[in-house]
MARDOBA-176236 format. One line per 4 residues: number of its first residue (from 0); for each residue x, z, y of C-alpha. Coordinates in steps of 0.5 Angstrom, whole numbers, always signed. Example, Ala and Ser with C-alpha at 12.3 -4.5 7.8 and 13.67 -1.06 7.14 Angstrom:
BEGIN
0) +25:+16:-9; +27:+14:-2 .
//
This chain:
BEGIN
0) +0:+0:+0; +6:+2:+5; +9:-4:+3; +4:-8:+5 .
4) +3:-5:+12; +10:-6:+13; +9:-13:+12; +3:-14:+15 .
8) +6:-11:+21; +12:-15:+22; +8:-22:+21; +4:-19:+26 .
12) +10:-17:+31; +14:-23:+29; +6:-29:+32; +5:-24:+37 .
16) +12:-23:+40; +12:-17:+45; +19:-19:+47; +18:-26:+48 .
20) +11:-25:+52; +17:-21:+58; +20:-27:+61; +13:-30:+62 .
24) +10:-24:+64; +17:-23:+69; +16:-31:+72; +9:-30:+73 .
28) +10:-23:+77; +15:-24:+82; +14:-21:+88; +7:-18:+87 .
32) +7:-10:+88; +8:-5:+82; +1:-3:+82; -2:-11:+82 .
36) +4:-12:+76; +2:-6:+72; -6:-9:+72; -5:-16:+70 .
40) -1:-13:+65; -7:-9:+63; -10:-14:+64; -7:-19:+59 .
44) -6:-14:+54; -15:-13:+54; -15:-20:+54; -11:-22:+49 .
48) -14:-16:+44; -21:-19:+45; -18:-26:+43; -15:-23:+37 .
52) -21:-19:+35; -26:-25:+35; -21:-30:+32; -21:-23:+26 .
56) -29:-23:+26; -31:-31:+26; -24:-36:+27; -23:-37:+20 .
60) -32:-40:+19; -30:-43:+26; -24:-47:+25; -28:-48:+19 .
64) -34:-50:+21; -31:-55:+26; -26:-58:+21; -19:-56:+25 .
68) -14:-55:+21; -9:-49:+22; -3:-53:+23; -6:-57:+28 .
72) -8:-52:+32; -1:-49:+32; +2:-56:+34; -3:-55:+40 .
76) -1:-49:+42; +7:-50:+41; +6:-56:+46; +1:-51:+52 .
80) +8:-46:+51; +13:-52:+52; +9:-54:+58; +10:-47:+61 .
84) +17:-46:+60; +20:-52:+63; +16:-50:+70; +19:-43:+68 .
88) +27:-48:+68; +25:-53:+74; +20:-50:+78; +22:-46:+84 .
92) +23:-39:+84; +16:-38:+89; +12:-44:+87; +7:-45:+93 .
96) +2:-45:+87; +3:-38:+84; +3:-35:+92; -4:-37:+92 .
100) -6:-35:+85; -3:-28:+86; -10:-26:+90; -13:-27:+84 .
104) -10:-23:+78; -15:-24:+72; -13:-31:+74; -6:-29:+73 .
108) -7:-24:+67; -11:-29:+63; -7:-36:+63; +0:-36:+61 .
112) +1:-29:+59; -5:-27:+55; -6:-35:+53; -2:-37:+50 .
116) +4:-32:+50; +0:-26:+47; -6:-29:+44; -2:-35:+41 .
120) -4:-40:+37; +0:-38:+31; -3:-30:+33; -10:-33:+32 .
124) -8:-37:+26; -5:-30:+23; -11:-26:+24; -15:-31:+20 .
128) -10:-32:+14; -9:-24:+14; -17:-22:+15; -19:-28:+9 .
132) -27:-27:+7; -24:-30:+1; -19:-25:-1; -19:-19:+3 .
136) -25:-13:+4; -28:-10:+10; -24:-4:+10; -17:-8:+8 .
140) -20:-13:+15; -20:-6:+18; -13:-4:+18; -11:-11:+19 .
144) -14:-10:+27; -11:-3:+27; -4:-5:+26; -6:-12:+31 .
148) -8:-7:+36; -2:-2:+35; +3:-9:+37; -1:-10:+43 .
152) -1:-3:+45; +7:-4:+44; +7:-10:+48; +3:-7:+54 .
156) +9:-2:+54; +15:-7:+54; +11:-10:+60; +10:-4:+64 .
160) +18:-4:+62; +19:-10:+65; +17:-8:+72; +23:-3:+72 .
164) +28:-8:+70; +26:-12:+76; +26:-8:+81; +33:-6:+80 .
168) +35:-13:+78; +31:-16:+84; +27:-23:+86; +33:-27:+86 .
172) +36:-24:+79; +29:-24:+76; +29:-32:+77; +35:-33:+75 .
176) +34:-28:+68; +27:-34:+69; +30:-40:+67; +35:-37:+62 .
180) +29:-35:+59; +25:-41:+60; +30:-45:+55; +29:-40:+50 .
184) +21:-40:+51; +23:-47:+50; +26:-48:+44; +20:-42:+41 .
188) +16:-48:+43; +19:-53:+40; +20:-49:+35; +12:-47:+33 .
192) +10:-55:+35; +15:-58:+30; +13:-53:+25; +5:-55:+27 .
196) +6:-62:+27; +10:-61:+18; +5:-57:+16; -1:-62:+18 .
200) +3:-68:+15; +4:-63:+8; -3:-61:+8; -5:-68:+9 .
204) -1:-72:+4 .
//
C-alpha cells in the first residue's frame, strides 16, 4: 500500500512540476507588489485544483466521449507551453501586455500559471489514468486526490517561496533568471510534445 502511494506521489509531482511552474510563476509577477503575487499564487493553485479534480471525477467519460486521445491531448498541451516559454526568452523583461494585464490578477492567475503549467496536460492526463473506473475503486480514487491535493499544496508553498527570491535578487536579475528558465521551460515543452505526437502514432499504428 505505501508502496503504491509513494509512486503515486511521484508520478504526480513529476506531471504537476511545482518546481517548473516558478520561472513561469516569477515572469509572470515581475513588478507586482508582495501581496498581489501571494494572491495570484493562491489563485492559480485553486484553479489548478478544481481542473485536476474534475479532470479525476469526469475526463476519463469526457475524452472518452468526444474521441481525443490522450496523446493528443498531451501534444497540445507541450505546444501551448513552448508558445509561452519563447515569449519568456524573446519578450521584453516588461511587456506592455503584462503591465496591462497586472490590474486584473484572475486573469493572470489563470493563464499560463494555473493552465498549463500546473494544471497541465499531462496533470489532466495522469489524473484520469490514475482514477481509472475500470481499474480503481471510489476509496483508491479518493486517496488519489488526496496526494494531487498534497502536491499542489506544496506547489503554492514553492510559490510563495518564490517571492523572497525575487526580492532579494531584484527585477532585473528575475529577468535574467527569466530567459534562462524559459529555455529549460522550452526543452520541458518540446519534450511532452515530442512524446505526445510518438505515442499518438504508437496508438494509431
Amino acid at each position: 500500500m505505501f508502496d503504491s502511494l509513494a509512486v503515486q506521489f511521484v508520478v504526480l509531482w513529476a506531471v504537476i512540476d511545482p518546481i517548473g511552474s516558478i520561472p513561469v510563476y516569477l515572469a509572470k509577477t515581475i513588478g507586482l507588489p508582495i501581496e498581489a503575487r501571494r494572491k495570484i499564487a493562491l489563485n492559480a493553485v485553486l484553479i489548478a485544483a478544481g481542473i485536476l479534480i474534475f479532470f479525476l471525477i469526469g475526463g476519463q467519460v469526457l475524452l472518452e466521449s468526444m474521441q481525443i486521445p490522450l496523446p493528443a491531448f498531451q501534444a497540445a498541451g507541450g505546444l501551448v507551453l513552448l508558445l509561452f516559454a519563447l515569449t519568456m526568452i524573446f519578450g521584453e523583461s516588461k511587456p506592455e501586455k503584462e503591465m496591462k494585464m497586472s490590474s486584473n490578477l484572475n486573469e493572470l492567475a489563470v493563464y499560463p500559471l494555473a493552465v498549463p503549467s500546473i494544471a497541465s496536460p499531462g496533470a489532466m492526463m495522469a489524473v484520469v489514468l490514475l482514477t481509472d473506473n475500470h481499474r480503481f475503486n471510489l476509496f483508491e480514487q479518493a486517496i488519489t486526490g488526496g496526494i494531487m491535493l498534497l502536491v499542489l499544496f506544496i506547489t503554492y508553498l514553492l510559490l510563495n517561496a518564490a517571492n523572497k527570491i525575487q526580492h532579494l535578487i531584484g527585477n532585473a536579475g528575475a529577468a535574467i533568471i527569466s530567459r534562462v528558465m524559459g529555455l529549460i521551460l522550452a526543452a520541458i515543452a518540446m519534450n511532452n510534445l515530442l512524446i505526445g505526437i510518438r505515442d499518438f502514432f504508437i496508438q494509431v499504428s
